[in-house]
Each structure stands twice: as C-alpha cells, then as structure tokens.
VOKE-698872 format. One record per atom (N, C-alpha, C, CB): residue number from 0; residue in one letter; atom name; z, x, y. Coordinates in steps of 0.2 Angstrom, whole numbers, padded with zeros to 4 digits. Each point is the difference from the previous one (the first is absolute). Last residue first. Glycine has a CB too. Example, Ala and Ser with C-alpha at 12.3 -4.5 7.8 and 13.67 -1.06 7.14 Angstrom:
VOKE-698872
<1; "S"; "N"; <0035; 0064; -0011>> <1; "S"; "CA"; <0001; 0004; 0006>> <1; "S"; "C"; <0003; -0004; 0005>> <1; "S"; "CB"; <-0010; 0006; -0003>> <0; "A"; "N"; <0010; -0004; -0025>> <0; "A"; "CA"; <0000; -0004; 0006>> <0; "A"; "C"; <0000; 0004; 0006>> <0; "A"; "CB"; <0006; -0009; -0006>> 
This chain:
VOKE-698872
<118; "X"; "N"; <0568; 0439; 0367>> <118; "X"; "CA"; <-0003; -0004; -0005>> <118; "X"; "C"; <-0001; -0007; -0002>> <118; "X"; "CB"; <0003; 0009; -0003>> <117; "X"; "N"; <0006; 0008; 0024>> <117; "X"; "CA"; <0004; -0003; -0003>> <117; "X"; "C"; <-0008; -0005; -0005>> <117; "X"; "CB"; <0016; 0001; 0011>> <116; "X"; "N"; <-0018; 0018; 0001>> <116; "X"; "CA"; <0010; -0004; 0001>> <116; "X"; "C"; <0002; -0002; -0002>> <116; "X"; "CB"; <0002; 0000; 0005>> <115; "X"; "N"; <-0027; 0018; -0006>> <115; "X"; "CA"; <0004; -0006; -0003>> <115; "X"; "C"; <0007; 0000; 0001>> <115; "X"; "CB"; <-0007; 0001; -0008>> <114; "X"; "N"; <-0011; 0014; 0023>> <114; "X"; "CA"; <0006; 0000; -0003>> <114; "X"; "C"; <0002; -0006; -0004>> <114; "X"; "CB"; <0003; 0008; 0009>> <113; "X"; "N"; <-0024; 0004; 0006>> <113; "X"; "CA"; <0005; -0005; -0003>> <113; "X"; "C"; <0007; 0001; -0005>> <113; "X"; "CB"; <-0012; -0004; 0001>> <112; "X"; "N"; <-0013; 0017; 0013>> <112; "X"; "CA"; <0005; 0002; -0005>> <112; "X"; "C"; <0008; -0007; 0002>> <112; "X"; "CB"; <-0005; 0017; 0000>> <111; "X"; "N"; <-0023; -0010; 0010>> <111; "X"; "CA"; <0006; -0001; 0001>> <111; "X"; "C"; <0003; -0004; -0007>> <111; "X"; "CB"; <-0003; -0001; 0014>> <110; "X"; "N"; <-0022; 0015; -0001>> <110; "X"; "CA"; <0006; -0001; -0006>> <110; "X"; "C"; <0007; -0004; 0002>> <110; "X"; "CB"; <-0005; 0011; -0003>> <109; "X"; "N"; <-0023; -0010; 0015>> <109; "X"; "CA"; <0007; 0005; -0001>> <109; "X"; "C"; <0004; -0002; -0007>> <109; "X"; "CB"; <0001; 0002; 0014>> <108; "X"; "N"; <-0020; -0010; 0009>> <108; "X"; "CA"; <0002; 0001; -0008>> <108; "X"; "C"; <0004; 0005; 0000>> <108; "X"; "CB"; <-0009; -0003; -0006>> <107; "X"; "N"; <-0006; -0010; 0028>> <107; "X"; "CA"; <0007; 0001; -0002>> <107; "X"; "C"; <0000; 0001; -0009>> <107; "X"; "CB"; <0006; -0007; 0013>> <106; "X"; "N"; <-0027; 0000; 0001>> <106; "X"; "CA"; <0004; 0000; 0004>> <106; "X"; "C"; <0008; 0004; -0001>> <106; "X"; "CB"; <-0008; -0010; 0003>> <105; "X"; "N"; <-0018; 0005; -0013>> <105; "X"; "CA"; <0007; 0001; -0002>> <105; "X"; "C"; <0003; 0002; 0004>> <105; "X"; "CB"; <-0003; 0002; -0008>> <104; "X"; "N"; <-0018; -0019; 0008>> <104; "X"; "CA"; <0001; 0008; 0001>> <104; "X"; "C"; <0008; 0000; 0000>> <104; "X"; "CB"; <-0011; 0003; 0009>> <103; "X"; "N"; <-0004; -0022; -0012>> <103; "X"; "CA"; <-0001; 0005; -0006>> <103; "X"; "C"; <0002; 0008; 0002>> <103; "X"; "CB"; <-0009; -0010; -0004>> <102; "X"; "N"; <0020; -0011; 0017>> <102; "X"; "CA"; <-0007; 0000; -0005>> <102; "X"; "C"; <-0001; 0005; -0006>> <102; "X"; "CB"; <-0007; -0003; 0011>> <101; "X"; "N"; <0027; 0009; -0001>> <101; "X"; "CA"; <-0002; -0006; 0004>> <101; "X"; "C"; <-0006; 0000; -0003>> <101; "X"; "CB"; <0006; 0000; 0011>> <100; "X"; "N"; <0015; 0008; -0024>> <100; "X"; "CA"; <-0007; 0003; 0002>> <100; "X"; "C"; <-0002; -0009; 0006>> <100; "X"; "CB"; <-0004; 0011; -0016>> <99; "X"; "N"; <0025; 0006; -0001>> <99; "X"; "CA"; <-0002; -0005; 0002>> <99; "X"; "C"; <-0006; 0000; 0006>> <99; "X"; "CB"; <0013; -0003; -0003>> <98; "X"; "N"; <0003; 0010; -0019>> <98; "X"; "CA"; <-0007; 0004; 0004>> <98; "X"; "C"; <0004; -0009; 0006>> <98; "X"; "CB"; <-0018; 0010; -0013>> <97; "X"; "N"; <0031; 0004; -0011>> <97; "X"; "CA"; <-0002; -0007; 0008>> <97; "X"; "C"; <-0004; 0004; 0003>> <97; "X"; "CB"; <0011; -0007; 0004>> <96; "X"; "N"; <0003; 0012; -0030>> <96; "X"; "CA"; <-0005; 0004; 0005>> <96; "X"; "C"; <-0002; -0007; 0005>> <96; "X"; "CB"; <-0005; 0011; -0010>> <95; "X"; "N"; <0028; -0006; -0006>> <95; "X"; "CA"; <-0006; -0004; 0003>> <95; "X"; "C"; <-0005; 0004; 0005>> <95; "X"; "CB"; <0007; -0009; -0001>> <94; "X"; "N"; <0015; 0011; -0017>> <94; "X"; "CA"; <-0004; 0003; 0005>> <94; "X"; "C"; <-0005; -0005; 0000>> <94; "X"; "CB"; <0002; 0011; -0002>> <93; "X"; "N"; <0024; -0013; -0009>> <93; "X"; "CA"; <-0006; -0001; 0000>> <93; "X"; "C"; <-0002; 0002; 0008>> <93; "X"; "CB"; <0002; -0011; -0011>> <92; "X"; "N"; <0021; 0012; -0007>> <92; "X"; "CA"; <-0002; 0004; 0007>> <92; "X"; "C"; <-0008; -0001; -0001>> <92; "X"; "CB"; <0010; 0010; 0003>> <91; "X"; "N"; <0008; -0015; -0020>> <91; "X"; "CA"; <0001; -0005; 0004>> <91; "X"; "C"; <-0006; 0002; 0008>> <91; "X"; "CB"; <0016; -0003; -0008>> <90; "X"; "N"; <-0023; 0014; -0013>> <90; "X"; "CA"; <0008; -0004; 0002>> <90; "X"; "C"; <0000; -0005; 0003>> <90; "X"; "CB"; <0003; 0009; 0002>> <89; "X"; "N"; <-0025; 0003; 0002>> <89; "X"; "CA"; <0003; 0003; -0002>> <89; "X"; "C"; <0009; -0002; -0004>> <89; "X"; "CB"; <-0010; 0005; 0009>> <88; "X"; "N"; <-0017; -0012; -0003>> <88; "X"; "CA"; <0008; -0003; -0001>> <88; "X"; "C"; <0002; 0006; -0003>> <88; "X"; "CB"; <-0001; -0015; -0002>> <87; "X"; "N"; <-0023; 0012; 0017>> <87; "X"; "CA"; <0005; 0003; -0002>> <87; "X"; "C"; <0006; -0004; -0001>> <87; "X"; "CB"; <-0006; 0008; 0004>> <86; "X"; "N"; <-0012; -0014; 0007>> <86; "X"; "CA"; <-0004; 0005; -0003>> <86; "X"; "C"; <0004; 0002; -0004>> <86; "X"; "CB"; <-0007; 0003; 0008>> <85; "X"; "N"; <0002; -0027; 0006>> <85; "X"; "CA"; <0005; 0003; -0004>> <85; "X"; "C"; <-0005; 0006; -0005>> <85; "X"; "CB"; <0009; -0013; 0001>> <84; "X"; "N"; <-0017; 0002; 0024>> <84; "X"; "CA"; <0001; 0000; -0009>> <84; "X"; "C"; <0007; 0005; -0001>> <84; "X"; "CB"; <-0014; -0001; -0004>> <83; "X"; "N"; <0002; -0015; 0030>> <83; "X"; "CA"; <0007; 0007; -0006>> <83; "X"; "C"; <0000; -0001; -0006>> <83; "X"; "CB"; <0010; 0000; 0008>> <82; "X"; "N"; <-0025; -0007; 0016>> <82; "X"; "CA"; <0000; 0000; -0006>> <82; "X"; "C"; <0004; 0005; -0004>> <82; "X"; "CB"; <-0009; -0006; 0002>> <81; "X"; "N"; <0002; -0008; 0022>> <81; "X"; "CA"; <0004; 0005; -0001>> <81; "X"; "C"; <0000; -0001; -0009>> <81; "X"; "CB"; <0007; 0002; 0013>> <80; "X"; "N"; <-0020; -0007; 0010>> <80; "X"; "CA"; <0001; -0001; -0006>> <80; "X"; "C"; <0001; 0003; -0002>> <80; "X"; "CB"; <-0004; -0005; -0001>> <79; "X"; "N"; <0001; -0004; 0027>> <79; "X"; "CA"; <-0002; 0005; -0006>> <79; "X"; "C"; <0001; -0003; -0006>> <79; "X"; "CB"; <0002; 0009; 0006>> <78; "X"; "N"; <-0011; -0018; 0020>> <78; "X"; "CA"; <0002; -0003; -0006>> <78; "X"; "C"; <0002; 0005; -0008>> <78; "X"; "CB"; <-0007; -0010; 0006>> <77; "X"; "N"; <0005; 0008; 0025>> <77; "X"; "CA"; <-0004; 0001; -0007>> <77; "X"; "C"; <0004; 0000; -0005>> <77; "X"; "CB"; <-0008; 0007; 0005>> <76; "X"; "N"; <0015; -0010; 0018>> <76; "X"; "CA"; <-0004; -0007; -0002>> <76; "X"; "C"; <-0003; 0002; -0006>> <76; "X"; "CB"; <-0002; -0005; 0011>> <75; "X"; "N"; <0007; 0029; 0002>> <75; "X"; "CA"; <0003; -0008; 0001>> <75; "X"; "C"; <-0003; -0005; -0002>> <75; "X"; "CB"; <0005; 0002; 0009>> <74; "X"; "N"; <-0011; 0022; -0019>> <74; "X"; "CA"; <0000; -0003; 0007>> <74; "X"; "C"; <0005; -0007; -0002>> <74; "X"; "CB"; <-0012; 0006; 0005>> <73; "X"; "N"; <0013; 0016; -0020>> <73; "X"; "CA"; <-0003; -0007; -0001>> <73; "X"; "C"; <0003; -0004; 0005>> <73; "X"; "CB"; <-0002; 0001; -0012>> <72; "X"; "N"; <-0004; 0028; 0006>> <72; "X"; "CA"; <0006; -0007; 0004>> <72; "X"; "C"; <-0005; -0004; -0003>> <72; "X"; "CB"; <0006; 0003; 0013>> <71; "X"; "N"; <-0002; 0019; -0027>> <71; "X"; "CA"; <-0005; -0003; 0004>> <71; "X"; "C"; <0003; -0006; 0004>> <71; "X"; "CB"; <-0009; 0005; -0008>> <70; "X"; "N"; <0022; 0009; -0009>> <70; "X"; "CA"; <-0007; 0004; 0003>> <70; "X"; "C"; <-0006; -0002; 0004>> <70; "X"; "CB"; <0002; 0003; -0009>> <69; "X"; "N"; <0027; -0003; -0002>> <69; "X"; "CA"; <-0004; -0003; 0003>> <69; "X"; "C"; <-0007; 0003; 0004>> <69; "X"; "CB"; <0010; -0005; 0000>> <68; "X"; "N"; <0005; 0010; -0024>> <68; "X"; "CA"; <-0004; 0004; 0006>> <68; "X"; "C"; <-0003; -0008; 0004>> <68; "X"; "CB"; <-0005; 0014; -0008>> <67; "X"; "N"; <0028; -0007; -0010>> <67; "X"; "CA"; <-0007; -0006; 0002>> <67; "X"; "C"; <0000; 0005; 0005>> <67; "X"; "CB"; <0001; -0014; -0003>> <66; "X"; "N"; <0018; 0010; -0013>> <66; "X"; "CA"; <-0004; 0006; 0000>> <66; "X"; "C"; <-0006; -0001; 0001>> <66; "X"; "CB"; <0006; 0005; -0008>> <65; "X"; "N"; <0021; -0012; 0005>> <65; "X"; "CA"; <-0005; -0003; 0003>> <65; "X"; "C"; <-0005; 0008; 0000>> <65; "X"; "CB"; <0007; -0013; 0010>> <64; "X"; "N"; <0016; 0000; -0023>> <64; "X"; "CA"; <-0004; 0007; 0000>> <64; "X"; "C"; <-0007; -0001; 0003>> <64; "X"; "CB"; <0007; 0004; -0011>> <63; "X"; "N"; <0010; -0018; 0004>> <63; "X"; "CA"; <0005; 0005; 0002>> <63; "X"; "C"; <-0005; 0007; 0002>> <63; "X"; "CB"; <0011; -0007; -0008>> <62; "X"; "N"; <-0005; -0023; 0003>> <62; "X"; "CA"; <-0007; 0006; 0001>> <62; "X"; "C"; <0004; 0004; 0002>> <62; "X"; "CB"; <-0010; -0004; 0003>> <61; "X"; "N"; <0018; -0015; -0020>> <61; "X"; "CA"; <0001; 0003; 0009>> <61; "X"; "C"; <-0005; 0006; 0000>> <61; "X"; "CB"; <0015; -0003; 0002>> <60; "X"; "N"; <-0013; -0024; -0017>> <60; "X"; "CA"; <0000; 0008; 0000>> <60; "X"; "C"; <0000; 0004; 0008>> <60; "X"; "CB"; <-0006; -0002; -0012>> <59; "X"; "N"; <0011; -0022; -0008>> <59; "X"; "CA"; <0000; 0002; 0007>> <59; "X"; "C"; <-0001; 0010; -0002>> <59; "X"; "CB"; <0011; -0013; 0006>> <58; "X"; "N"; <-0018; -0003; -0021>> <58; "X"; "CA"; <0006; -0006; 0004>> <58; "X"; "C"; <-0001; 0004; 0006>> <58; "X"; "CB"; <0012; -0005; -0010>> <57; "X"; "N"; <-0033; 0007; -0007>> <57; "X"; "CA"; <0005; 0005; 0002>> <57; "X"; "C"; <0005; -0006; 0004>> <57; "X"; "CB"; <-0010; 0012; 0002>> <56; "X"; "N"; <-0007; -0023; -0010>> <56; "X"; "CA"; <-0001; 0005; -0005>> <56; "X"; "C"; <0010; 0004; 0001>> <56; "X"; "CB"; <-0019; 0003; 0001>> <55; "X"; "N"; <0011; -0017; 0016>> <55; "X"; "CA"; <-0001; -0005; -0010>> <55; "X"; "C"; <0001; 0004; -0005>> <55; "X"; "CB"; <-0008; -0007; 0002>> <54; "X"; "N"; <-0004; 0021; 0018>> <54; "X"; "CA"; <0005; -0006; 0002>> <54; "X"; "C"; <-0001; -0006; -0008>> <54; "X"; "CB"; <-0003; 0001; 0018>> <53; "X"; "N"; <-0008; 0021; -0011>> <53; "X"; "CA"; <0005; 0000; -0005>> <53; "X"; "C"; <0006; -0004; -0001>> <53; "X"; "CB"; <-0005; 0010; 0001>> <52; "X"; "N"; <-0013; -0008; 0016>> <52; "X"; "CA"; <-0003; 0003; -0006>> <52; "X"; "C"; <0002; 0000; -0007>> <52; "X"; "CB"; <-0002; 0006; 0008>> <51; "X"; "N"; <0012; -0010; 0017>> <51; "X"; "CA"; <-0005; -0005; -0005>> <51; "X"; "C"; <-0005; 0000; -0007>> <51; "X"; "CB"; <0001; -0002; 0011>> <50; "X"; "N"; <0011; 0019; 0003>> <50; "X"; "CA"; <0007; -0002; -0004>> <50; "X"; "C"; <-0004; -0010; -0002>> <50; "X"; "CB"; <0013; 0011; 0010>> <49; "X"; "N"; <-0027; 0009; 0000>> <49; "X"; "CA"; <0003; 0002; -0006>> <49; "X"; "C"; <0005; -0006; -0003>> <49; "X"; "CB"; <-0001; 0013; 0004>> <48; "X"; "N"; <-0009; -0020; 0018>> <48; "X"; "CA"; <-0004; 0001; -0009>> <48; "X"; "C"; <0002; 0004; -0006>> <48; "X"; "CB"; <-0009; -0001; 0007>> <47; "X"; "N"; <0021; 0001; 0014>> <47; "X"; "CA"; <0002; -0006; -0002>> <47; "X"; "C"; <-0007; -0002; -0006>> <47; "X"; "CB"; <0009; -0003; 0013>> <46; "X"; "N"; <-0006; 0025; -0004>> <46; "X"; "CA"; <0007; 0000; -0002>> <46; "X"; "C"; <-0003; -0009; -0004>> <46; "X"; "CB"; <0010; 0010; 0011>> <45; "X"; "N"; <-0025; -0002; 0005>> <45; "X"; "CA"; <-0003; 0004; -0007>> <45; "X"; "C"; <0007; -0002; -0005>> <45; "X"; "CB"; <-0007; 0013; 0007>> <44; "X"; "N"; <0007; -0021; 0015>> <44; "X"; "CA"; <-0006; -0004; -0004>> <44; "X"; "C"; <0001; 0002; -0007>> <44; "X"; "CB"; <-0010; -0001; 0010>> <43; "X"; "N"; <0023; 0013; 0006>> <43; "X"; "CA"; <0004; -0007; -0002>> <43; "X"; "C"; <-0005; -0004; -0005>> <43; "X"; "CB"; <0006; -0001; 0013>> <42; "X"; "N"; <-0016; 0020; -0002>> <42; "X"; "CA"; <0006; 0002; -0006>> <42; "X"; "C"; <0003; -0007; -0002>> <42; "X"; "CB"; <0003; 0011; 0004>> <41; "X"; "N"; <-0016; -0014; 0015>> <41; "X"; "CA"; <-0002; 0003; -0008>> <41; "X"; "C"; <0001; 0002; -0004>> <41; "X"; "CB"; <-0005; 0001; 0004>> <40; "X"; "N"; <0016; -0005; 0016>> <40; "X"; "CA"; <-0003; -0006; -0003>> <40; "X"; "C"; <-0005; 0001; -0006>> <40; "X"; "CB"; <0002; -0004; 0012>> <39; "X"; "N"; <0009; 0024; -0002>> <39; "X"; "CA"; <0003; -0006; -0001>> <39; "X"; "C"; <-0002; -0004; -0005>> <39; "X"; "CB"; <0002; 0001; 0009>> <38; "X"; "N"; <-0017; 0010; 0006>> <38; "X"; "CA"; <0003; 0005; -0005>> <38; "X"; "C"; <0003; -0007; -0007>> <38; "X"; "CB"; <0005; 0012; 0012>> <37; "X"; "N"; <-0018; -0024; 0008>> <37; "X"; "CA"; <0005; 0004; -0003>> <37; "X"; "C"; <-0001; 0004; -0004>> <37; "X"; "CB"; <0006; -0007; 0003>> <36; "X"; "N"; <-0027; -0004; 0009>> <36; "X"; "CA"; <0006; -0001; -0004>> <36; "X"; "C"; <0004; 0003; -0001>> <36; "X"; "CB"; <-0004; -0003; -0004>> <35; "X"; "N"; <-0007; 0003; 0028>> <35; "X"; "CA"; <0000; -0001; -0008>> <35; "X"; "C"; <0004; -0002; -0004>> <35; "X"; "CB"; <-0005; 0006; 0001>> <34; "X"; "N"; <-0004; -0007; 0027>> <34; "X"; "CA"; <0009; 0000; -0004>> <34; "X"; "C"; <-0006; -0001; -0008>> <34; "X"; "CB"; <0013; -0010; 0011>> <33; "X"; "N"; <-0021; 0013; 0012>> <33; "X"; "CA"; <-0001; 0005; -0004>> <33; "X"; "C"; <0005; -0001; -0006>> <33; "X"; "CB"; <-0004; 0007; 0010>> <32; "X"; "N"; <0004; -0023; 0009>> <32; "X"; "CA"; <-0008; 0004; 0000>> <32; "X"; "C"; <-0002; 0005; -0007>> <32; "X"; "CB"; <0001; -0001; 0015>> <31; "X"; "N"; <0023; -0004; -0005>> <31; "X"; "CA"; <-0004; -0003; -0003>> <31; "X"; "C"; <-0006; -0001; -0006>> <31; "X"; "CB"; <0005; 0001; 0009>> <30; "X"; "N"; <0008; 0021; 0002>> <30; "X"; "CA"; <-0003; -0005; 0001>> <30; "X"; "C"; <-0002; -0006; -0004>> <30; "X"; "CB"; <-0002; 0008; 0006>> <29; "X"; "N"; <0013; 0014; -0010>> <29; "X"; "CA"; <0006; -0005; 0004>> <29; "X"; "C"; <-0004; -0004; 0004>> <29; "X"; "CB"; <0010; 0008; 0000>> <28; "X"; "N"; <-0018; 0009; -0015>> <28; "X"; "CA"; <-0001; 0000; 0007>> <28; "X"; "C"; <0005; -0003; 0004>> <28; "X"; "CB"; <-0011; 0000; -0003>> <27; "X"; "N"; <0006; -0001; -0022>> <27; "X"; "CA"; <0002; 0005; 0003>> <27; "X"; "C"; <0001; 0003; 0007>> <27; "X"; "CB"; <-0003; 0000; -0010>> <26; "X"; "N"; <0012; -0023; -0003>> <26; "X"; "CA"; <-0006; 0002; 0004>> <26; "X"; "C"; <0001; 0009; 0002>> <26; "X"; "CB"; <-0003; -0015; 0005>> <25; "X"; "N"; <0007; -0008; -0024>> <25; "X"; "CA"; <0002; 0008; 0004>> <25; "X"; "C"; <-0007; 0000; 0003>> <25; "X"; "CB"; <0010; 0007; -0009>> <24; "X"; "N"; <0000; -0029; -0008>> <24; "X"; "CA"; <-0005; 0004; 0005>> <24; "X"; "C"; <0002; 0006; 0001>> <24; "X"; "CB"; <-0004; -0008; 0005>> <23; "X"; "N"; <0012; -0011; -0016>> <23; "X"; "CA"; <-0003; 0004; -0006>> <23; "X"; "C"; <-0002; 0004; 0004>> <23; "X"; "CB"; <-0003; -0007; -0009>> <22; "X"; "N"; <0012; -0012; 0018>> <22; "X"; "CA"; <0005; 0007; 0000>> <22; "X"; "C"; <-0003; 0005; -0004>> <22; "X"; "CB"; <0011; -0005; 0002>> <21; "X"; "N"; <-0029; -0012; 0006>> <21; "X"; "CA"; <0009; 0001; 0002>> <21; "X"; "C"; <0001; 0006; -0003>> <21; "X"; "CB"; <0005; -0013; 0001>> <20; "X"; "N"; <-0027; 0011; -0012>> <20; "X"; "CA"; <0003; -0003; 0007>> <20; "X"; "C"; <0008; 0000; 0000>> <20; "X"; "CB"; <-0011; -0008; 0000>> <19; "X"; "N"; <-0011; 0011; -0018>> <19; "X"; "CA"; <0004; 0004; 0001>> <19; "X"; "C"; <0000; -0004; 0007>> <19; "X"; "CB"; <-0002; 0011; -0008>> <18; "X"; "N"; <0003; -0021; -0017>> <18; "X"; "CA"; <-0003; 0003; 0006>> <18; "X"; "C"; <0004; 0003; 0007>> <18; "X"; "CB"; <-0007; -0009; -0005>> <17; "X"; "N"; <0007; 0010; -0024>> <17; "X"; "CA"; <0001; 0000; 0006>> <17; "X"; "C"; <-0002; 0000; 0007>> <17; "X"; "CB"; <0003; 0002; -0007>> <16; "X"; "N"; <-0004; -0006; -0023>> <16; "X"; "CA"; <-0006; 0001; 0006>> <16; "X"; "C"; <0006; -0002; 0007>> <16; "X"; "CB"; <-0016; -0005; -0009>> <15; "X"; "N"; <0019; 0016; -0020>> <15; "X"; "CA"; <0003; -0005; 0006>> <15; "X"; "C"; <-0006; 0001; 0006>> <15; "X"; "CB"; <0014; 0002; -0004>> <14; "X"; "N"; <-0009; 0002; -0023>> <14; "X"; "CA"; <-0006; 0002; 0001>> <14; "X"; "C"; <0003; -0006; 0009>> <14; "X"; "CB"; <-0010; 0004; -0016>> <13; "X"; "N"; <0017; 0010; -0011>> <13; "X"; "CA"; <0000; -0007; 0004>> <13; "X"; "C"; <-0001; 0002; 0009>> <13; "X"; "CB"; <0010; -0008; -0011>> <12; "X"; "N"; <-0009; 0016; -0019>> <12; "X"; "CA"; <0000; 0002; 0006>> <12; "X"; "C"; <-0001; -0008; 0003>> <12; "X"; "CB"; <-0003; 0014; -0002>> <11; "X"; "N"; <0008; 0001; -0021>> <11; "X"; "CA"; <0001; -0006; 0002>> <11; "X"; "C"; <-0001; 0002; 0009>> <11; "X"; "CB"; <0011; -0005; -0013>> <10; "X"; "N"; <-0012; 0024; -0004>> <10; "X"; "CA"; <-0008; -0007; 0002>> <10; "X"; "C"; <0003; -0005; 0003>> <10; "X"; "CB"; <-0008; 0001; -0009>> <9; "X"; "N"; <0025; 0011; -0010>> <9; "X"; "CA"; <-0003; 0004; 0009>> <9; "X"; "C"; <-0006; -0007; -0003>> <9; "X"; "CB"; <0002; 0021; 0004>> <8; "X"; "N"; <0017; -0032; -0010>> <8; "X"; "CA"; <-0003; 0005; -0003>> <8; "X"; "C"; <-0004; 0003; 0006>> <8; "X"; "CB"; <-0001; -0005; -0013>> <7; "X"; "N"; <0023; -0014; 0004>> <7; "X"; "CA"; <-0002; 0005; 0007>> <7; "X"; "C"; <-0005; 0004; -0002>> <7; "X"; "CB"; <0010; 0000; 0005>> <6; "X"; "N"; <-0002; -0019; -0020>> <6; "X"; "CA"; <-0007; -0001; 0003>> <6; "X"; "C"; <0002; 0005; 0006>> <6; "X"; "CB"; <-0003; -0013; -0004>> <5; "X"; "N"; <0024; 0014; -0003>> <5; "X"; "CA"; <-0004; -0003; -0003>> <5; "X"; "C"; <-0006; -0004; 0000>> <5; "X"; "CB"; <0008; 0001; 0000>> <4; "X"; "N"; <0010; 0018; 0011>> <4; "X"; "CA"; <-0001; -0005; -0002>> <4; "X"; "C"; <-0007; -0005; -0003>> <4; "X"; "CB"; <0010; 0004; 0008>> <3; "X"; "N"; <0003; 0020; -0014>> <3; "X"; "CA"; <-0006; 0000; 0004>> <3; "X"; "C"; <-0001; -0009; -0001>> <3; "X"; "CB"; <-0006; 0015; -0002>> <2; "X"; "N"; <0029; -0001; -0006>> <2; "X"; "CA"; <-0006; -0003; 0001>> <2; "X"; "C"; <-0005; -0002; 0004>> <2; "X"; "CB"; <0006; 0000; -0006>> <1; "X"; "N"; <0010; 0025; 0008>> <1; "X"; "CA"; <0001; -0010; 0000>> <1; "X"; "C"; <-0007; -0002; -0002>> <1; "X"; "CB"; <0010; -0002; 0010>> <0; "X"; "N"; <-0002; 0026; -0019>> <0; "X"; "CA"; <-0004; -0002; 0006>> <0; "X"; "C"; <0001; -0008; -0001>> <0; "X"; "CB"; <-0008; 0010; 0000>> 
C-alpha cells in the first residue's frame, strides 16, 4: 500500500462561504424571479473544500466519486457554507463527508471520494 503523505489524518477539514448569484444559479421555471442555487454549484463548493482540506498536505488529487443529496434551495443574494472533512484514507483513495447549509439549515450532504496524483 503507498505511503500516506505526511501530516494527512481523517478530521482535517475546511470550510467555504458562497454567494449565491450569476452562474451559480438555476432556475426551475426558467424565470428569473425563481433562479436558485445550482445542483452543480454545490457540488463544485463540496469538491473545492475537500481539496482545501488537504491543500500543503496533498500536491494534487482527482475526485472520482460524488454522493450528495440536494434538499433545500438557497435563494438569490444568500450566502451558504460549505464544509468537507476528511473521514477516510484509504491509500492513495480518501472520503469526505460535505454538508453544506444556509444559516442553520442544511441545504445539501453527502459523500465524496478523491484520489491522491500526485503527493
């Protein structure tokens, strides 16, 4: 099994606040008036806290494994937070659990799986 780079242990986590506007949007309606946050755009949140989580630590790594519930919208001009720990090193193959939440309601969580490329 390859080494496990150096100061990488589960708990390490890190923690991003997006606001929500332009292309982060969708609208289910195709109005305006109605445009949320992306699918997408939250996944993108949930990917770039896993890979700050383990930035200095880790050189480079590739996701390869998305496992997320979007559960609730977060209107235009509102502000979320996305947070990813590290739950698992498997190898070179690390799990993270991401939520992400407007205030104190949880808007999106799940799992997503990484890949070490380079140490």
């Amino acid at each position: 099994m390859p080494a496990v780079p150096e100061g990488l242990v589960t708990g390490l986590s890190a923690s991003r606040s997006l606001l929500v506007k332009g292309s982060k949007l969708y609208s289910p309606t195709g109005k305006d008036e109605d445009a949320v946050l992306s699918s997408p755009s939250m996944i993108m949140e949930m990917e770039l806290a896993c890979v700050e989580a383990i930035s200095g630590i880790v050189g480079a790594s590739a996701g390869f494994h998305v496992d997320v519930k979007h559960v609730a919208p977060a209107a235009r001009g509102s502000t979320v937070e996305t947070t990813a720990t590290l739950t698992e090193i498997d190898g070179k193959k690390l799990r993270f659990e991401v939520e992400t939440r407007l205030g104190g309601d949880l808007i999106g969580f799940g799992s997503h799986r990484r890949a070490i490329v380079q140490s």
